[in-house]
TORBA-655166 format. One record per residue (C-alpha): residue in one letter; x, z negated, y; residue number from 1. Coordinates in Angstrom, 1 decimal, decimal comma. Each point is the difference from the previous one (the first is absolute). Example, Ala and Ser with C-alpha at 12.3 -4.5 7.8 and 13.67 -1.06 7.14 Angstrom:
NODE   rest        x        z        y    nr
NODE      A     12,3     -7,8     -4,5     1
NODE      S      1,4      0,7      3,4     2
end
This chain:
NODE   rest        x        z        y    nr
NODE      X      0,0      0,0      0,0     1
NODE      X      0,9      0,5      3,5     2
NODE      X      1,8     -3,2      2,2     3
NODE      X     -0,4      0,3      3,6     4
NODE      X      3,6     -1,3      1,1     5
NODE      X     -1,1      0,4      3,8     6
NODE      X     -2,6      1,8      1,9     7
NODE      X     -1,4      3,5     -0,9     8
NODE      X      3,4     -0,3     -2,2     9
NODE      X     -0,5     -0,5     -4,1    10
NODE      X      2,2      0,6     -3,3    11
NODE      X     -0,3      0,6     -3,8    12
NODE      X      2,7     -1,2     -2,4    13
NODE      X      0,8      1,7     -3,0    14
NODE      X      1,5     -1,1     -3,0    15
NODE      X      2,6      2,5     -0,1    16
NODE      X      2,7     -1,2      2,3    17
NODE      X     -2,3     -1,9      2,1    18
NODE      X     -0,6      2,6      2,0    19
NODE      X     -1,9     -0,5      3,1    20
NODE      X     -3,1      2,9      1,0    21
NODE      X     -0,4     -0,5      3,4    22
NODE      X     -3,3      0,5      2,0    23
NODE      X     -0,1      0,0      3,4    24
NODE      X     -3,5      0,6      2,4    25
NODE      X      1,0      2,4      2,7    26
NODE      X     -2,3      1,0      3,1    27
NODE      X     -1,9      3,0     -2,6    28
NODE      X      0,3     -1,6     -2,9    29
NODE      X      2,5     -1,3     -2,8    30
NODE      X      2,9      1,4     -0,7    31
NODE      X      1,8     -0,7     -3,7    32
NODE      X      3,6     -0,8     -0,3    33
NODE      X      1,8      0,7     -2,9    34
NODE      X     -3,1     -0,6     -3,0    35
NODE      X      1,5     -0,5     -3,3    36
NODE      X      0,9     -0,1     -2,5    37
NODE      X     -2,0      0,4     -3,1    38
NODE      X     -3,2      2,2      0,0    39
NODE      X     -2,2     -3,1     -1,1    40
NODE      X      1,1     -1,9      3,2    41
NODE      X     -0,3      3,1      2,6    42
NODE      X     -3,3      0,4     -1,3    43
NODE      X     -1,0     -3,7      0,5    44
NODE      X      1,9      0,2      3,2    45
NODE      X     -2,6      3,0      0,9    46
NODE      X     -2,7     -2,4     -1,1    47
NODE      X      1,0     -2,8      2,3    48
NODE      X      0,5      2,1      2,9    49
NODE      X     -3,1      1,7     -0,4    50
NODE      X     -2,0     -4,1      0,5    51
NODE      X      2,0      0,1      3,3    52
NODE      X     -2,5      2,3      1,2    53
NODE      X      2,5      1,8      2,1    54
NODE      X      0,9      4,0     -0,9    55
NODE      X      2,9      0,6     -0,7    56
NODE      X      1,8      2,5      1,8    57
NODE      X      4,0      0,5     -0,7    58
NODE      X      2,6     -1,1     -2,7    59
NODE      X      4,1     -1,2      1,0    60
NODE      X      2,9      0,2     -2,3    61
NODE      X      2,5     -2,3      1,3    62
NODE      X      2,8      1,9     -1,5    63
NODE      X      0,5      2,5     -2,8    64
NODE      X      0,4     -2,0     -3,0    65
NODE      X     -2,6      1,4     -2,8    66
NODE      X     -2,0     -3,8      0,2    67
NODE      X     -0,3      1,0      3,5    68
NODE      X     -1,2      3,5     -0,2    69
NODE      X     -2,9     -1,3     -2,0    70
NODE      X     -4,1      1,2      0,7    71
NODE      X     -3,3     -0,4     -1,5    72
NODE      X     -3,1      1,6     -0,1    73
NODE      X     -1,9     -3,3      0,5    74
NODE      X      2,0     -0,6      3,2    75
NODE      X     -1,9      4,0      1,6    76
NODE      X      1,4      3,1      0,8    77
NODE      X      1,5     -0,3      3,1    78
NODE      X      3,3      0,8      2,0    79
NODE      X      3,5     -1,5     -1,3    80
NODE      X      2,7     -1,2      2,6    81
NODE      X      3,1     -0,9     -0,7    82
NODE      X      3,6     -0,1      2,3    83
NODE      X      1,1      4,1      0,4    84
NODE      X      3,4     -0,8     -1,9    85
NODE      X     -2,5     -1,6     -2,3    86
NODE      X     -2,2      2,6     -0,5    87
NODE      X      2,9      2,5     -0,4    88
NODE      X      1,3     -2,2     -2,6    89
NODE      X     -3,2     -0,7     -1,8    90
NODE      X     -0,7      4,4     -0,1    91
NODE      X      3,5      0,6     -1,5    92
NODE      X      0,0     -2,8     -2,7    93
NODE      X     -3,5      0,3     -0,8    94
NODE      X      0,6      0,8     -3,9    95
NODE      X      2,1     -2,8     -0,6    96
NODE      X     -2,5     -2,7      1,8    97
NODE      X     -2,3      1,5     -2,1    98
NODE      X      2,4     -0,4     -3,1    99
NODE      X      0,0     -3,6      1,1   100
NODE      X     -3,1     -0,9      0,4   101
NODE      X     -1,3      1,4     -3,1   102
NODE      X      3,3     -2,3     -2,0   103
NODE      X     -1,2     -3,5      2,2   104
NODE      X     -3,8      0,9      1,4   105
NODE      X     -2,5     -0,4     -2,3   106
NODE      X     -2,8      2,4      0,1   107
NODE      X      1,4      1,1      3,9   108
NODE      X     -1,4      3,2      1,1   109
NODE      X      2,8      2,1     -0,2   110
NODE      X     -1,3      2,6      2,3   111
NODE      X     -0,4     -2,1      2,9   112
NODE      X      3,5     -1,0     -0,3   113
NODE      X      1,9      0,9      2,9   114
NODE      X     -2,1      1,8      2,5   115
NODE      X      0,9     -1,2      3,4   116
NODE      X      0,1      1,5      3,3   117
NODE      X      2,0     -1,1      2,7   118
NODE      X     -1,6     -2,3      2,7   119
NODE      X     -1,3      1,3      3,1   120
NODE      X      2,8     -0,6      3,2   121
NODE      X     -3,4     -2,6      1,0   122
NODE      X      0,4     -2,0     -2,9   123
NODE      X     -3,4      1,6     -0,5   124
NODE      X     -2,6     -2,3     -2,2   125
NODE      X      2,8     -2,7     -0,8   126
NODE      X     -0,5     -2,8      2,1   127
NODE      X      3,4     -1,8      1,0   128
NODE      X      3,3      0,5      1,1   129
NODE      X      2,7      2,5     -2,5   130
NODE      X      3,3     -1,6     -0,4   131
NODE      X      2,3      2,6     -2,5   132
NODE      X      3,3     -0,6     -1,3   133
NODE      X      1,9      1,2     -3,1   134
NODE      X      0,9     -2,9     -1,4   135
NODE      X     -1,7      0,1     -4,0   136
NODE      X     -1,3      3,8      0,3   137
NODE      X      0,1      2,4      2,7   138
NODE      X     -2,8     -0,1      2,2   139
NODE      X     -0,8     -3,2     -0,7   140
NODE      X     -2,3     -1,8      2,4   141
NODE      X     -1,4     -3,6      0,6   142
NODE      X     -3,5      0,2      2,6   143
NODE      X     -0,2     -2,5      2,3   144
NODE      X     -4,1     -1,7      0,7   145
NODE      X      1,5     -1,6      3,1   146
NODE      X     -3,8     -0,5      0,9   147
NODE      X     -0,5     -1,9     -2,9   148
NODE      X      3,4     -1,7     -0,3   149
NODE      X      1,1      1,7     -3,4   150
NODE      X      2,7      2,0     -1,1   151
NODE      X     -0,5      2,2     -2,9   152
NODE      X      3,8      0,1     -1,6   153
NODE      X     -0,1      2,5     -3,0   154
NODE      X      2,7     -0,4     -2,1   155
NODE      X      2,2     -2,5      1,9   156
NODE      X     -0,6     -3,8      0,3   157
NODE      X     -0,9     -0,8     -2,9   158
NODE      X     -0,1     -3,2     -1,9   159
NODE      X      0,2      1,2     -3,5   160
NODE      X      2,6      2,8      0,3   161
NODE      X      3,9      0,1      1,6   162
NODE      X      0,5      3,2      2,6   163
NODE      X     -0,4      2,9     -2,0   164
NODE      X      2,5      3,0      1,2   165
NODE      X     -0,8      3,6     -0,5   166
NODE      X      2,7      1,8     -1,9   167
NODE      X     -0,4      3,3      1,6   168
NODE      X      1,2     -1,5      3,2   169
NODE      X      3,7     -0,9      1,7   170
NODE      X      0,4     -3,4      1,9   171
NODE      X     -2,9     -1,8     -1,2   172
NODE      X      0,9     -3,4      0,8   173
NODE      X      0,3      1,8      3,8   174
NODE      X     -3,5      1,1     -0,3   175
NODE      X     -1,1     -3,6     -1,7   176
NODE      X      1,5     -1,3      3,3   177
NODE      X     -2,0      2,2      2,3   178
NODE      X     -3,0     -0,3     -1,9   179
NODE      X      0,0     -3,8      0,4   180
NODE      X      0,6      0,2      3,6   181
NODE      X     -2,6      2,1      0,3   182
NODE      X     -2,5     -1,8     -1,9   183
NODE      X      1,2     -3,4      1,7   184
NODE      X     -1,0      1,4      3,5   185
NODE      X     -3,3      1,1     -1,5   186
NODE      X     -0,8     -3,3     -1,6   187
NODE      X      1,1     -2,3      3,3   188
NODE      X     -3,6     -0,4      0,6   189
NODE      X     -2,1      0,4     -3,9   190
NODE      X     -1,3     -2,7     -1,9   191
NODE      X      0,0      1,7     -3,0   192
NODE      X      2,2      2,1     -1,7   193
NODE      X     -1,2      2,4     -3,1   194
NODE      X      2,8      1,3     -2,0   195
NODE      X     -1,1      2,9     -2,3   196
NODE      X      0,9     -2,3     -3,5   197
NODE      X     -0,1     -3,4      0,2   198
NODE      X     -1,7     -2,8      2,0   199
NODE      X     -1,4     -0,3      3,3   200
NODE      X      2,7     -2,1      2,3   201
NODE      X     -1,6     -1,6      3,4   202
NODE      X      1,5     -2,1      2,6   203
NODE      X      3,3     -2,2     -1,1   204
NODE      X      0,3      2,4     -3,1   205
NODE      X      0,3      3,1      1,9   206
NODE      X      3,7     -0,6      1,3   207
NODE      X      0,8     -1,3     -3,2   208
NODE      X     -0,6      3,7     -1,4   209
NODE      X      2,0      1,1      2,3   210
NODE      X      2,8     -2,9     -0,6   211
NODE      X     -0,1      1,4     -3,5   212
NODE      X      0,6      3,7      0,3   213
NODE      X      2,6     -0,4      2,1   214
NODE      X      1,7     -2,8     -2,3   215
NODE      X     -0,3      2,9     -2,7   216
NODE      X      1,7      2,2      2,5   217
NODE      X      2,9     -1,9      0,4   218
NODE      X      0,1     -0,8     -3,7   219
NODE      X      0,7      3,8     -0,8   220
NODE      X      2,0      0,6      3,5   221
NODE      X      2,7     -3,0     -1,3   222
NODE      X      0,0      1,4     -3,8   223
NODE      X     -1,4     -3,0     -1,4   224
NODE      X     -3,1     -1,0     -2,2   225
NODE      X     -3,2     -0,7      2,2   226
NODE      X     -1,4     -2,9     -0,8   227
NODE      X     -3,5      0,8      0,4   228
NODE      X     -2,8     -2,0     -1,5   229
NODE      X     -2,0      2,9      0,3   230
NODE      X     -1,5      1,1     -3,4   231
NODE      X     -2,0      2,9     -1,6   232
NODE      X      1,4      3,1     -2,3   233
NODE      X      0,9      2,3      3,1   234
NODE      X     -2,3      3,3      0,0   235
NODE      X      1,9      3,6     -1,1   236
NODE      X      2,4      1,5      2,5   237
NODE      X     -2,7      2,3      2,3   238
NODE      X     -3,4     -2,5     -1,5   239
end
């Protein structure tokens, strides 16, 4: 079922990876982040959405990993946004999210897999604030609800999982660094932080996300073992 974490803001948990669909109510209508994973769960995710009472008008893929590329007919046929690097991404390596998501999605519809369109310069139906970085995937992007005082983190600050680096990418600890900064200025003035696998952190526990990543950081910078209490098989290289 859907948990409202602040206003016109909600999310779905699913047991694969604990990742985090994100709903957010817009000035139009709602507009679904990242819906996954298995088919079962988009399709009660549809059902939830649909006692809302409020359309739905747009999907968002955070970045293009295949459990982000996700879709479902339950959730309408409607426009797909995603970053332009994103969307790029997500049209060339369409096959192998699909590959993916047929090996760790259960009963997924492969078709829908993948089909996003790059976000209007407006930010068009997606209410909040864009903040992309490279850090984990290129094109990756948090979205800011500065009027509701969330942050909405995708795959960075999470509780259950260490900074995960994208191998197709030079200098990730510089991006990881950026990101953070980034993210950091974003979340001065949230309450709530949503990463896209894991728990929801608010007040006091949202600097000690960031305390974390950057601890891990270091770790790797200086050659030595993180010690990171944070647990959880890590998803595939690209999930």
């Amino acid at each position: 079922m859907l948990t409202e974490v602040a206003e016109g803001a909600w999310i779905r948990q699913s047991a694969w990876m604990w990742t985090n669909s994100i709903v957010v109510r817009g000035d139009e209508g709602l507009v679904v982040i990242d819906p996954g994973i298995h088919g079962a769960e988009m399709a009660e995710l549809g059902a939830d959405v649909e006692r809302l009472g409020i359309p739905v008008i747009a999907g968002f893929s955070t970045h293009p990993h295949f459990d982000h590329l996700l879709w479902h007919p339950a959730l309408g046929d409607v426009p797909r946004y995603a970053t332009a690097a994103n969307a790029a991404l997500a049209e060339k390596a369409r096959g192998r999210a699909q590959a993916m998501t047929a090996e760790s999605a259960e009963d997924a519809p492969l078709d829908l897999v993948a089909l996003v369109e790059p976000l209007p310069e407006d930010g068009g139906p997606l209410p909040g604030e864009l903040v992309e970085h490279h850090a984990h995937a290129v094109g990756h992007a948090a979205v800011l609800l500065a009027d509701r005082r969330v942050l909405l983190a995708a795959d960075t600050l999470s509780d259950v999982f260490v900074p995960i680096f994208d191998p197709g990418q030079e200098d990730q600890l510089s991006a990881y660094d950026e990101a953070l900064a980034l993210l950091e200025e974003a979340a001065a003035e949230v309450d709530v932080v949503v990463p896209g696998h894991g728990a929801v952190a608010r007040g006091p526990e949202i600097a000690a996300r960031f305390a974390a990543d950057r601890s891990y950081l270091d770790a790797v910078r200086d050659g030595v073992e993180p010690e990171d209490q944070r647990h959880g098989p890590r998803p595939p290289v690209g999930g």
